[in-house]
C-alpha positions, 0 to 999 in steps of 0.5 A: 588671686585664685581661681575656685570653683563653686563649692570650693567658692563656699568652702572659702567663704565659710572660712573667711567671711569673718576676717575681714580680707579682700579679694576677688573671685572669677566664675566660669560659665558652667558655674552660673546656675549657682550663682544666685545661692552664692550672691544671696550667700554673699548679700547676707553676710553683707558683702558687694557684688561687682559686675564685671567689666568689658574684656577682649571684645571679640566682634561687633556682636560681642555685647548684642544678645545672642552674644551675651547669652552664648553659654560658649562664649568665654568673654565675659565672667562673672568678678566677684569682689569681697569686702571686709564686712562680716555676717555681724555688721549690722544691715543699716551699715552694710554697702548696698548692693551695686554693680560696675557699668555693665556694657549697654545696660544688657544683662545675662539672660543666662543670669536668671533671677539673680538678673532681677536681683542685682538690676531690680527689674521685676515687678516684685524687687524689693530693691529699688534704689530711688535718687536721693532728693536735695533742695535747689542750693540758690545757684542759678548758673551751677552745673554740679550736685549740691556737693559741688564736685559731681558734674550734671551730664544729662537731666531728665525730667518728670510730673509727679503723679502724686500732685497731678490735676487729673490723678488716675490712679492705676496709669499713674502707679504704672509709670511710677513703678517703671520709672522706678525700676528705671532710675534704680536701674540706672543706679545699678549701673554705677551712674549717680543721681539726684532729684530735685523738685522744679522751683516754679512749679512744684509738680516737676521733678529734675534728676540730674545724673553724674556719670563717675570716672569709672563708668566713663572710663568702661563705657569709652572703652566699649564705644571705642572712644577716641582720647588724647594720648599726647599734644601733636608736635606735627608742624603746619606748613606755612603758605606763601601768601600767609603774609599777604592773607590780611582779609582772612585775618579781618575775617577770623574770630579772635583768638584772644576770644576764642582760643584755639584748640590744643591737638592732641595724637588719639587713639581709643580708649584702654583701660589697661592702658590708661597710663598711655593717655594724657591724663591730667586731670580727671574732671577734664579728661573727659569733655562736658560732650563726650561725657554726655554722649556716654550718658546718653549711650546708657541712657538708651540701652537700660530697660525699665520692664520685661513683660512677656519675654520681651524687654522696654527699654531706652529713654526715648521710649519713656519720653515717648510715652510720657513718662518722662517729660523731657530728657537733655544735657545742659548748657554751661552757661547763659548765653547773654552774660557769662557765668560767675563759676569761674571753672565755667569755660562760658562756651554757649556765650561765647558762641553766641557773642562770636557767631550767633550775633548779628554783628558777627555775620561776616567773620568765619566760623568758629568750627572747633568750638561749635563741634566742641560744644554740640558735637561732630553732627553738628559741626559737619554741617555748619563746615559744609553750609559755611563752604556752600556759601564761600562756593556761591560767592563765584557763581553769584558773580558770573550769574550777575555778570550774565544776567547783566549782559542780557539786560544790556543788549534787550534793546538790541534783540531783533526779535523782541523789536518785531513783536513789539512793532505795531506794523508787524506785531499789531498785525498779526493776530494771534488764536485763542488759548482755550474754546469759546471763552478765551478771544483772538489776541494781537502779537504785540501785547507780549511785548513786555514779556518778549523784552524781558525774556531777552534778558533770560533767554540769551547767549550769556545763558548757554555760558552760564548753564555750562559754567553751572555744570563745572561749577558743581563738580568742582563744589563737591570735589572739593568739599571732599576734600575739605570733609576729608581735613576735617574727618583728622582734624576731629578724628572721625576717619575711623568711624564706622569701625567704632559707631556701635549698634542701636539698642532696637537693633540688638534687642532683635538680634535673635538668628544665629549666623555665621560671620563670613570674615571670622567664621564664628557665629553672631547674632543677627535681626533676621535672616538673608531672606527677611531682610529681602522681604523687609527691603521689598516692603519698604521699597513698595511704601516708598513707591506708593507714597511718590505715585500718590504725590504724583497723582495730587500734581496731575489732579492739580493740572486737571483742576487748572484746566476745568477751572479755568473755564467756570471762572471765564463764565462766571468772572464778569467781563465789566466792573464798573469803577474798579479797573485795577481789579478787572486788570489783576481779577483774571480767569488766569490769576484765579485758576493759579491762586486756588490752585495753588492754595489747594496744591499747598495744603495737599502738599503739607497734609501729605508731608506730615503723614509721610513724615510718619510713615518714613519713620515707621517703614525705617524702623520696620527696615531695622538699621544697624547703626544710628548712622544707617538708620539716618541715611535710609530715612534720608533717602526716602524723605528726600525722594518724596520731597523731591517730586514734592517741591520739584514737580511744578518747575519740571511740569512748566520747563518739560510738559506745559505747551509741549502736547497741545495740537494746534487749533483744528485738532487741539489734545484734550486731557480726558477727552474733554479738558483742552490741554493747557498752553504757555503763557503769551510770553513764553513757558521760559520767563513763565519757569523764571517767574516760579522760581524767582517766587519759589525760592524767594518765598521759601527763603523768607518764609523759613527765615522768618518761621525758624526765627519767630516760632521758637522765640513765641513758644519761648516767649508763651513758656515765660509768660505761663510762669510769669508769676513765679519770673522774680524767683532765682532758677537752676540751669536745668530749668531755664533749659527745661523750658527752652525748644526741644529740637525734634528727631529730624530737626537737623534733617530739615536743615539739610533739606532746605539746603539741598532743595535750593541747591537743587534749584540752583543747579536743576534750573538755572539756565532759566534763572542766571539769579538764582545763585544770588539769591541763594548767596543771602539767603545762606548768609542770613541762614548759618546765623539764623540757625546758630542764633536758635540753636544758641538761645532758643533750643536744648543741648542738643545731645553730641554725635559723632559723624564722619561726613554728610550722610547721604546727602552727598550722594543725593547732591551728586545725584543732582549734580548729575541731573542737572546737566541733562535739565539744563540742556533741554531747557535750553533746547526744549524750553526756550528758543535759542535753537530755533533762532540759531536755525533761522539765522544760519540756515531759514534767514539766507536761500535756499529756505529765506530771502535774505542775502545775509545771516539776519534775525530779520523776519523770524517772528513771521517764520516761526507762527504757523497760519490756521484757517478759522474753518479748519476746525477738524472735530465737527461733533463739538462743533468750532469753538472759534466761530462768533468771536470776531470776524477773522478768516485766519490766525496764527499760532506757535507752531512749525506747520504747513499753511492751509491749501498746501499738498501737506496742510498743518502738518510739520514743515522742514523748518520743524525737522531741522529745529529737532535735529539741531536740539538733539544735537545740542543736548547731546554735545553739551552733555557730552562736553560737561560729562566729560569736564566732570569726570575728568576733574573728578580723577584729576582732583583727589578727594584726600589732599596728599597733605592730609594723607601724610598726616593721617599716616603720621599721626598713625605712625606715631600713635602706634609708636607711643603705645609699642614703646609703653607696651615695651617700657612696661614689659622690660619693668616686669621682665626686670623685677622678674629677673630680680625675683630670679637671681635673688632666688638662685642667690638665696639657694647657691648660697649655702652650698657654697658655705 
């Protein structure tokens, strides 16, 4: 091989274009301006010109823009390959001209014309390469071209403007021309395509694309893709209690069934090491997954148009824009009935045999092959949905256990046997919640809600809600743990160093920077000032949109208090013959009903518009990576969903009844709306009953939505090509016509999980249950999710992912927020400290009569008296006057009586009580916390055995290719040394002659 310059290039192939030999011609940088007289000199005499490959990739940056168009910079070079064809070869039998899988589809800016040449990218190229169409060959389960030896990596899909009902003539050549330019594009990119028209509807065009050994082999090279290198001979450690695991084994998939995977020691991909790897058969070297993940990564980065400078490019955006209907990787097989392809490995029947059917639902899941199958995205979260559900199973016993010790001592709680006592519940009459319409009641017509708030508000509570805060800790220290095994066993520990930059964010890298690390300049989006202003934006959006969601709850809560009063004067105080519907028809039920139904539709109103804006704010935000892109949109859908599905429950637990007065100096909202008070049993059993609806509600409602909505679209789908149903379809038409899990589908997953682990743990002092319910709900979930998944949706394109996201912070964010919310509930929202202060300190003297701890007499402690006449706003006049013939009634309050020096004013008994739930929030804080951090330090997030495999296996990798690299040095020095001495031999010779 020779190096030559320009001149000397043409020189040569003046001399040599008619002998027919082959080499191979590198051009420097400086050389480039000529290169497009050199390609036109070459292209008439009929040879090919070869794009160059991916070579010592100096940085992150080294395919962005600024790093291609950089006239210094010496990674890249234009190859330029001569074939053995001459000037008089006719032009029907010359080669086309092609290139060799560029990087990312990014092309030279410094290329120029010769740019629009070899890529067909302007509007005015002749040489468009269209994909060549093939009649549908009968087989149905077939997933390779008609020649049957070029697999289908990725299919996409498109109307034909020509046979559209409503033809407009200039939209359609439009599209036409850019898909044009995009599909010749892709076949300048070394991928091979094949069209073929739909088999029910003639209007639908399929091209199915095969990504050859070479692309496959540059591009896993350029996303550092990690490949098998040799089988692992580490041995696994076998347990103790392995001969005693006879539930495990009943509980395992069958391995007969599902045969484990074969582990293998990895590391990236080499082209110059390519015989390093265990290679032993090229059509499965590269997993069905992983080669449609390298598609896909083309796919994204290829352009279709350059207007103005600025460059169109991904498929995303021509799916966006209509020009292609549909873009998805296939299914291997259907999922009811395996395939007749005896090569068919029937991984999506077996998945749905082994985990999607019902009958599976208690047998573990097959993670390897789910994350074989849809990739590590996926696999990531049906491993911590699955380990979710094992952790729920400890906290639903102590729950039940806790709940049952309620139930069992309801009749044993003085208190509750007071209210309901006819002699001193019957006597105490109670004053009226709201003004003029709402009459004097008697104490004991709470006595049902008193005896079922003794199951929840009891001590077995306090035990539960402190259990609560260890259990979470322990929940997440060790799902870091088991994301830690996970992250070796499917080689993902390395992934930030290998995720490479999305194509948005390289087409804007235009600032030059300098790298702190290398010193050396690369391209940026935007400078250090930018990305402030940029951060200040998206943060003020964020913001914007939580005081709005706000701002609905406390329009709402405005709503309930001026309602209540229309629906009191209007509701009619008789209806004659209907008795149930007078008990059921309340101003009560009315005002929560419409409320409710009008907070609901403000709330989805509000999701679907934010919805978009978190997409646009995130895209203004400009990501690097795909994985930064998800955890920034993450973290600002969950915000908003969190005041969004929170704000009721932290309304009724922390302000409904906190900050209403009492009845002569009532709090009015406004100046006019009386605040709203609790329940006559309580705000606590008022926030059980919410979010024993809430998640009860939500959990069958999802269930039945993420069941039914697929399978009716699905089901519309067949029906609209019912009459073509009796014709034999391709795979890639069955799968057409399955659901397109959306951008953010995998997203709502996470969100329904985590807004039920934040009720789990936020608010269940209140609801010992919630994890229960939260145990079958989960367990109906990862089958219903793999049933969709399995039967109803695309492929889903395979992605790499490390962990969680950000949705592991967001839980220890709950985590952390939970004890706090748990303690005042406990403090502020129940009455477990002021009946823990009257039985040790107001029961016995100096402040009670008893002579022993008693809860004797603390219903009469607790209510304050009010003097019907101590109405203290005269201008609005007394609103309790004309309701009945009462002096004196009581109230939920710690307050002086009427005549005393200090009358409604806070008595000692209130001091005490606030004294002693500071005290207790600040304790059970204190003790959680402290369990919390100590169990953090002592559990460590990687176990010490996971450690020594990842430096094992590091170990030994390094190890193999060293040897290699040495093995292959000795061979040439060897022939070098034999070159030497034949040479020394050769010229000693004669002399000693």
């Amino acid at each position: 091989m020779q190096m030559f310059s320009a001149e000397e290039l043409l020189s040569f192939l003046t001399r040599f274009r008619k002998q027919g030999s082959l080499s191979e011609v590198f051009l420097p940088f400086q050389t480039l301006p000529r290169v497009r007289f050199l390609l036109g000199f070459l292209t008439t005499c009929g040879q090919r010109f070869f794009y160059p490959d991916v070579r010592n990739r100096r940085n992150e940056q080294s395919f962005s823009k600024g790093a291609l168009t950089s006239p210094s910079n010496p990674v890249w070079r234009p190859r330029i390959s001569l074939c053995s064809y001459s000037c008089d070869v006719p032009a029907s039998k010359r080669p086309f001209l092609r290139t060799q899988t560029p990087p990312s589809g990014l092309v030279l800016d410094n290329f120029g014309q010769m740019v629009g040449s070899s890529f067909g990218t302007q509007e005015s190229q002749l040489d468009f390469r269209s994909p060549e169409f093939e009649e549908f060959n009968g087989k149905p389960n077939s997933l390779y071209f008609n020649d049957g030896q070029r697999r289908i990596d990725f299919v996409l899909v498109y109307e034909d403007e020509s046979r559209k009902e409503n033809n407009k003539k200039g939209s359609n050549e439009k599209q036409r021309r850019k898909r044009r330019a995009y599909e010749s594009n892709l076949i300048h990119d070394g991928l091979h395509l094949e069209a073929t028209r739909s088999v029910l509807d003639d209007r639908l065009v399929f091209v199915k694309i095969h990504a050859p050994w070479e692309v496959l082999c540059t591009y896993a090279e350029l996303m550092h893709i990690k490949l098998p290198l040799k089988p692992n001979d580490l041995k696994t450690r076998s347990s103790a209690f392995d001969n005693f695991n006879w539930l495990g084994k009943v509980l395992q998939v069958d391995e007969s069934i599902i045969k484990p995977e074969q582990e293998f020691f990895t590391a990236p991909f080499e082209r110059s090491r390519m015989d390093d790897f265990y290679i032993r058969d090229k059509e499965t070297f590269f997993t069905p997954a992983t080669r449609s993940r390298i598609v896909y990564f083309i796919l994204s980065r290829i352009k279709y148009q350059v207007s103005d400078n600025v460059k169109k490019f991904g498929i995303n955006k021509l799916v966006s824009s209509g020009i292609y209907k549909a873009a998805f990787p296939l299914h291997d097989c259907n999922f009811s009935c395996p395939s007749e392809d005896f090569t068919c490995p029937n991984e999506r029947y077996l998945l749905y045999r082994e985990w999607a059917h019902p009958r599976s639902i208690y047998k573990k899941q097959p993670l390897d092959l789910i994350r074989k199958y849809y990739g590590e995205k996926i696999g990531i979260y049906f491993a911590w949905l699955g380990y979710y559900t094992q952790m729920l199973f400890l906290a639903a016993i102590v729950g039940v256990a806790c709940f049952l010790y309620g139930y069992l001592n309801r009749n044993n709680c003085t208190w509750s046997k007071e209210v309901c006592d006819p002699n001193i519940g019957g006597n105490i009459i109670m004053c009226p919640q709201c003004d003029k319409l709402c009459p004097f009641w008697k104490l004991n017509i709470t006595c049902e809600s008193s005896q079922k708030l003794c199951i929840f508000d009891s001590f077995g509570t306090l035990v539960f809600a402190v259990f609560m805060g260890v259990w979470v800790t322990l929940f997440l220290e060790f799902w870091k743990r088991r994301q830690a095994e996970l992250e070796y066993e499917w080689d993902t520990v390395e992934l930030q160093q290998e995720e490479q930059p999305r194509p948005e964010y390289e087409a804007r890298c235009t600032h030059v920077v300098i790298n702190e690390i290398t010193q050396e300049e690369e391209r940026v989006p935007f400078t250090t000032w930018g990305k402030c202003i940029r951060a200040v934006v998206c943060a003020s959006a964020v913001l914007f949109w939580i005081l709005l969601i706000i701002a609905s709850v406390i329009g709402i809560i405005v709503y309930r208090l001026s309602v209540f009063i229309v629906f009191s004067a209007k509701l009619p105080k008789n209806l004659n013959g209907t008795d149930p519907i007078q008990k059921y028809l309340t101003p009560q039920t009315a005002t929560s009903i419409t409320a409710s139904l009008i907070s609901f539709v403000i709330i989805m109103i509000l999701n679907m518009i934010y919805e978009k804006v978190a997409i646009m704010i995130t895209n203004f935000e400009l990501p690097r990576t795909q994985t930064d892109y998800e955890n920034s949109l993450t973290m600002k859908m969950f915000l908003f969903q969190f005041v969004n599905y929170y704000s009721s429950c932290f309304y009724i637990a922390f302000f409904k009844g906190k900050f209403v007065g009492y009845p002569g100096d009532p709090v009015y909202w406004l100046g006019k709306y009386r605040n709203e008070e609790c329940d006559p049993g309580g705000c606590l059993l008022e926030l059980t009953t919410q979010l024993a609806i809430i998640m009860g509600g939500k959990a069958i409602w999802n269930n039945i939505q993420e069941v039914l909505l697929p399978w009716v679209k699905n089901l519309i789908g067949r029906c609209r090509t019912v009459s073509g149903s009796e014709k034999v379809t391709p795979r890639w038409e069955q799968d057409y016509h399955l659901q397109l899990m959306g951008r953010l589908g995998l997203f709502y997953e996470y969100l329904e999980m985590i807004i039920q682990f934040g009720f789990v743990t936020l608010f269940v002092a209140s609801f010992p249950l919630a994890p229960l319910l939260a145990l079958v709900n989960n367990i109906l979930e990862i089958r219903v999710d793999a049933w969709k998944m399995t039967t109803q949706y695309r492929r889903m394109v395979p992605e790499k992912a490390q962990d969680i996201g950000a949705w592991q912070p967001i839980m220890q964010g709950i985590a952390i927020l939970a004890v706090v919310t748990n303690a005042m509930i406990i403090a502020f929202t129940s009455d477990m400290i002021p009946r823990l202060v009257y039985y040790w300190s107001f029961s016995v003297p100096p402040y009670g009569d008893h002579t022993q701890f008693t809860m004797v007499g603390y219903i009469n402690n607790t209510l304050s008296i009010f003097n019907i006449a101590d109405f203290k706003n005269r201008s609005k006049g007394n609103p309790y006057i004309g309701l009945g013939n009462y002096t004196t009634c009581r109230y939920r309050d710690f307050r002086y009586p009427p005549g005393h020096p200090q009358e409604y004013k806070h008595n000692i008994y209130y001091w005490h009580v606030i004294a002693a739930k500071l005290a207790f929030i600040i304790v059970m804080e204190h003790v959680i916390y402290s369990v919390k951090f100590f169990l953090s330090y002592a559990i460590p997030d990687v176990s010490k055995s996971t450690k020594s495999k990842i430096k094992r296996e590091k170990y030994l990798t390094q190890k193999l290719l060293h040897e290699n690299h040495l093995k292959d040095m000795t061979k040439n020095m060897g022939v070098i040394a034999e070159t030497i001495m034949g040479a020394a031999d050769n010229h000693l010779r004669p002399k000693l002659e």
